[in-house]
C-alpha positions in Angstrom: 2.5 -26.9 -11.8 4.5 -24.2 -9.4 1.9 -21.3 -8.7 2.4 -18.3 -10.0 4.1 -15.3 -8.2 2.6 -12.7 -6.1 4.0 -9.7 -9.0 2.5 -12.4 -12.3 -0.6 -12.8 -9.8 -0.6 -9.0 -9.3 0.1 -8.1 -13.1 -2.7 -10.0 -14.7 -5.1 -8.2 -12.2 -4.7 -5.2 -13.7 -4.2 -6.6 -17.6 -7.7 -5.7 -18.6 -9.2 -3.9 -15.3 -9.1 -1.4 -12.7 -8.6 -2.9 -9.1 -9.1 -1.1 -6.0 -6.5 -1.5 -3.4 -7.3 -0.9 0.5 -4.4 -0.6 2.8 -4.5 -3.5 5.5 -3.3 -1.7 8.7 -2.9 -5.7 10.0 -3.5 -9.3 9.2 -6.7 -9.5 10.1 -8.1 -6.4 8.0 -6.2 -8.0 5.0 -7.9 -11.3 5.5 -11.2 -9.3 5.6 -10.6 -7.5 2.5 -9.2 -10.8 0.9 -12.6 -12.5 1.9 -14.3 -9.2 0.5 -13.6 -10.0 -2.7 -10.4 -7.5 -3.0 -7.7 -7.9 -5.5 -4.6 -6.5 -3.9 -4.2 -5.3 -0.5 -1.8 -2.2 0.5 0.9 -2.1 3.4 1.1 1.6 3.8 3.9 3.2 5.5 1.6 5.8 7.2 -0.8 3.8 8.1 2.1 1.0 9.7 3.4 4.1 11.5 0.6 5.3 12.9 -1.0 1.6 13.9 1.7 -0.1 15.1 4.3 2.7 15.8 1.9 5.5 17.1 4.1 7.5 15.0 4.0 10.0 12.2 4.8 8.9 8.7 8.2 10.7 8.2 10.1 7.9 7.9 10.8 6.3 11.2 10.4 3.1 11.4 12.9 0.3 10.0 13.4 -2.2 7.3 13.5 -5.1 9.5 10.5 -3.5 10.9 8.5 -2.8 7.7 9.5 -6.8 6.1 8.0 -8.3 9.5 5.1 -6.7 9.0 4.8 -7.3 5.4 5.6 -10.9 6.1 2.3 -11.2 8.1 0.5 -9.8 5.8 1.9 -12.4 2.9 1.3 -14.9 5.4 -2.1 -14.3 6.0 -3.6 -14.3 2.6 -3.1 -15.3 -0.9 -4.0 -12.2 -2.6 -0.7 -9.7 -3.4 0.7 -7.2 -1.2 1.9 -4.2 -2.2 4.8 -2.5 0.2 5.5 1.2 0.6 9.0 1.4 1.0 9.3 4.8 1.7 12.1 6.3 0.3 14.5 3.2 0.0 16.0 3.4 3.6 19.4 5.2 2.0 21.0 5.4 -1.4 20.8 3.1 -4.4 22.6 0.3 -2.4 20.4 0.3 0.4 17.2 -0.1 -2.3 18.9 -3.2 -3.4 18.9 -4.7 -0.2 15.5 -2.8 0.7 13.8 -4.7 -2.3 16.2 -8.4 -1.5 14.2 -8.0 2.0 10.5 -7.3 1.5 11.4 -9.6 -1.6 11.8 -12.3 0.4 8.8 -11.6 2.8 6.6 -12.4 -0.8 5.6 -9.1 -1.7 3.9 -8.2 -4.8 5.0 -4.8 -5.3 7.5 -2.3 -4.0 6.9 1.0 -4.1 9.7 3.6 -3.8 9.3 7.6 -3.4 11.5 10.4 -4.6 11.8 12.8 -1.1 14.5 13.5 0.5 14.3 12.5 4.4 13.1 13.4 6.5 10.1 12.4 4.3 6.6 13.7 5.0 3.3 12.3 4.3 2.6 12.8 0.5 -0.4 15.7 0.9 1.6 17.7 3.2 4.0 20.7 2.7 7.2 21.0 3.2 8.7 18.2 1.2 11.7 18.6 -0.3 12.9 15.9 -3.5 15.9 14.1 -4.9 17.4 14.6 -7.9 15.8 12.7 -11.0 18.9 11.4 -11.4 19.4 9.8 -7.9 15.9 8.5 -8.1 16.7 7.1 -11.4 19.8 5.5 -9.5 17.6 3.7 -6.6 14.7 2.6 -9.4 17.9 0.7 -11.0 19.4 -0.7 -7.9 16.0 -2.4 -7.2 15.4 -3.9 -11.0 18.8 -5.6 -10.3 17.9 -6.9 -7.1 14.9 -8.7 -7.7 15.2 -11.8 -8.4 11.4 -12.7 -9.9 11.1 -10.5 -12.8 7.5 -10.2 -12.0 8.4 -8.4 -8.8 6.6 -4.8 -9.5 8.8 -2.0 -8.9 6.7 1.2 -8.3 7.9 5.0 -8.7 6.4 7.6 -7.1 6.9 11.1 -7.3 6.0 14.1 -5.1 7.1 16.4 -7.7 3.6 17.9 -7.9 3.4 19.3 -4.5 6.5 20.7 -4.5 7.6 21.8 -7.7 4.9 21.4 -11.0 3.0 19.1 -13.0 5.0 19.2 -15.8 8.3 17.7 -13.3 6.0 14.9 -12.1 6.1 14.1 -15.7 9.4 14.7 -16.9 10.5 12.9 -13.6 7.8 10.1 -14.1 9.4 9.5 -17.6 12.8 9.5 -16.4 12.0 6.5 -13.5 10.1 4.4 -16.6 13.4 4.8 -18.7 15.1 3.4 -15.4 13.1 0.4 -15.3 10.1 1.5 -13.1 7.5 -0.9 -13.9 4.6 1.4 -13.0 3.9 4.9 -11.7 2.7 6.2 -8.4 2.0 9.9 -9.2 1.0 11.6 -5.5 -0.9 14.6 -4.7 -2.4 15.2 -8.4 -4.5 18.2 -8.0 -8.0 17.6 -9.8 -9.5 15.1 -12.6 -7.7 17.0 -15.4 -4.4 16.2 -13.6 -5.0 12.4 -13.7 -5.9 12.4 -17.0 -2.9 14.4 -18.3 -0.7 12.0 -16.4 -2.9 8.8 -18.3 -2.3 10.6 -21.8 1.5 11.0 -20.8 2.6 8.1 -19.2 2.1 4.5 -21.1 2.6 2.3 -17.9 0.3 1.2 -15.4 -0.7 4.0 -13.2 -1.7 4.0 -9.4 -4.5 7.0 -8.0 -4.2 7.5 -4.3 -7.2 8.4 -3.1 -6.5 9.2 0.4 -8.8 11.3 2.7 -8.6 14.8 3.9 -5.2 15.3 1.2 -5.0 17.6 -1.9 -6.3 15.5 -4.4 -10.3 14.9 -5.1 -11.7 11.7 -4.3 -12.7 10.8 -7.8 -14.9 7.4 -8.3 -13.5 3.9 -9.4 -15.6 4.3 -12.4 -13.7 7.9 -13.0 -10.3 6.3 -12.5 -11.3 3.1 -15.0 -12.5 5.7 -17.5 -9.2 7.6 -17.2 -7.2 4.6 -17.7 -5.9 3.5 -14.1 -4.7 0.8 -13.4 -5.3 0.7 -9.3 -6.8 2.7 -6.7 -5.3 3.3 -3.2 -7.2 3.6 -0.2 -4.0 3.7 2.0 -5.5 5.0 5.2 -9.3 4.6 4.6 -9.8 1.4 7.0 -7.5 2.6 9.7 -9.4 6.1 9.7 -12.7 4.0 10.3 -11.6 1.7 12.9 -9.8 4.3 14.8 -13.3 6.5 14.7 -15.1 3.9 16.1 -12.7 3.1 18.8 -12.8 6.8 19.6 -16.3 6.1 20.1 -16.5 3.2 22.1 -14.5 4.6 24.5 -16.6 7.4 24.6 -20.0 5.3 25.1 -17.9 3.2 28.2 -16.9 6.2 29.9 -19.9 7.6 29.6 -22.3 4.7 30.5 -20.1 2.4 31.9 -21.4 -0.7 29.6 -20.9 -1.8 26.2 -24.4 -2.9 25.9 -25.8 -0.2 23.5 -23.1 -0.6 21.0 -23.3 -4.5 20.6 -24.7 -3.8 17.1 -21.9 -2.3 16.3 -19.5 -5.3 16.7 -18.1 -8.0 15.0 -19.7 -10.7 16.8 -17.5 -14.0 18.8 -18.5 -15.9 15.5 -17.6 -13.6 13.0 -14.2 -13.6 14.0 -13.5 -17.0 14.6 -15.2 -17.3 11.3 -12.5 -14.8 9.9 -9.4 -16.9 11.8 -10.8 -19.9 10.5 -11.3 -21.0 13.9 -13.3 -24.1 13.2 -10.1 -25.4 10.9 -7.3 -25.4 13.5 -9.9 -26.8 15.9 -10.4 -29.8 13.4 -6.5 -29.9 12.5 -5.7 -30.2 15.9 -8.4 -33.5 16.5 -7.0 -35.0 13.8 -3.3 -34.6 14.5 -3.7 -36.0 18.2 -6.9 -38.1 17.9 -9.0 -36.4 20.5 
């Protein structure tokens, strides 16, 4: 029997529960988080900037850049990725071949935005939108390129931050009429925001609970209570490794030893239990005999 695909694996996650998604800044984090126990991971397009890039997340890096990275995330786990795509990279026809790409890297999910570029992070000013109508245009272009109808096609809208409420839902509506399978609705401002958007909207919905943003960082229990179907936590692992790292260089420049913060780290056999070290090592004694 063929195994099912990463959007049926990532559907029936979220049939009867909530699932919380952390973003996977690289393989290994999303091999930690798969051997947590997580659903879903997410490759988010501010985090990718920022870790890989050392850039902001206005839309700068490539396709071919974004599918290689998502393809080593697919590659290192079995649970389902879901890709922020950004804002397509161009107009409708660039979607479809945006969504034929990360499609064939064996994505879960693809998650397109309605900003204009240059895009800006989703809690900041300044953003500026497309027309419902073009957004409507790229959600269609991706429905017709897939070619599992599983693939999830994600909408989401800035509309709050830059115009009102009420447009993230008109606009929300329209991408669902388009073929949007569910809805990413960004920079809600409190709890009664989520839950007008859950009364409103009848397909799955995604919270983004990212740090330090406009929206409050309401509780998994809150979310499953107001009917979400996923939780982001785009940034969340990236913010806490880069902390750390802040501090470790701090302690070595300081004391000029790593000794005090040996608590602190993953040990030599954590990680080679995390890269499965032992495996390749027996693989390799049985392929050559040694």
């Amino acid at each position: 029997m063929s195994k099912a695909s990463p959007g049926k694996i990532l559907r029936d996650a979220v049939e009867d529960s909530i699932i919380q998604i952390p973003g996977a800044f690289n393989a290994l984090v999303a091999r930690m988080a798969e051997q947590e126990g997580f659903a879903a991971i997410y490759l988010s397009g501010a985090a990718f900037s920022a870790s890989t890039l050392a850039m902001p997340d206005i839309g700068l890096f490539t396709l071919s850049e974004l599918t290689a990275q998502a393809r080593l995330l697919t590659a290192a786990v079995d649970i389902p990725v879901i890709v922020d795509a950004d804002t397509g990279f161009g107009e409708a026809i660039n979607v479809e071949r945006t969504v034929r790409e990360l499609e064939s890297a064996s994505v879960a999910a693809i998650q397109l935005e309605d900003q204009q570029l240059p895009k800006r992070c989703g809690h900041l000013s300044g953003k500026t939108l497309v027309a419902t109508e073009v957004m409507c245009e790229k959600i269609k272009a991706a429905v017709a390129a897939r070619r599992d109808p599983n693939l999830v096609i994600i909408a989401r809208t800035d509309a709050r931050g830059v115009t009102s409420l009420e447009d993230a839902l008109e606009r929300a509506k329209a991408y669902i009429e388009a073929g949007a399978d569910w809805i990413f609705p960004e920079a809600l401002a409190d709890e009664a925001e989520f839950a007008r958007f859950s009364q409103e909207i009848s397909v799955p919905l995604l919270a983004n609970m990212t740090e330090f943003g406009k929206s409050p960082l309401l509780t998994l229990d809150q979310l499953a209570e107001l009917g979400y179907a996923g939780v982001l936590y785009p940034v969340t692992l990236l913010r806490v490794a880069m902390k750390a790292v802040q501090a470790a260089l701090g302690v070595l420049d300081e004391e000029g030893t790593q000794a005090d913060i040996l608590d602190l780290m993953q040990t030599r056999q954590e990680l080679y239990d995390l890269l499965d070290y032992q495996g390749y090592e027996e693989r390799d004694q049985g392929y050559f005999g040694h």
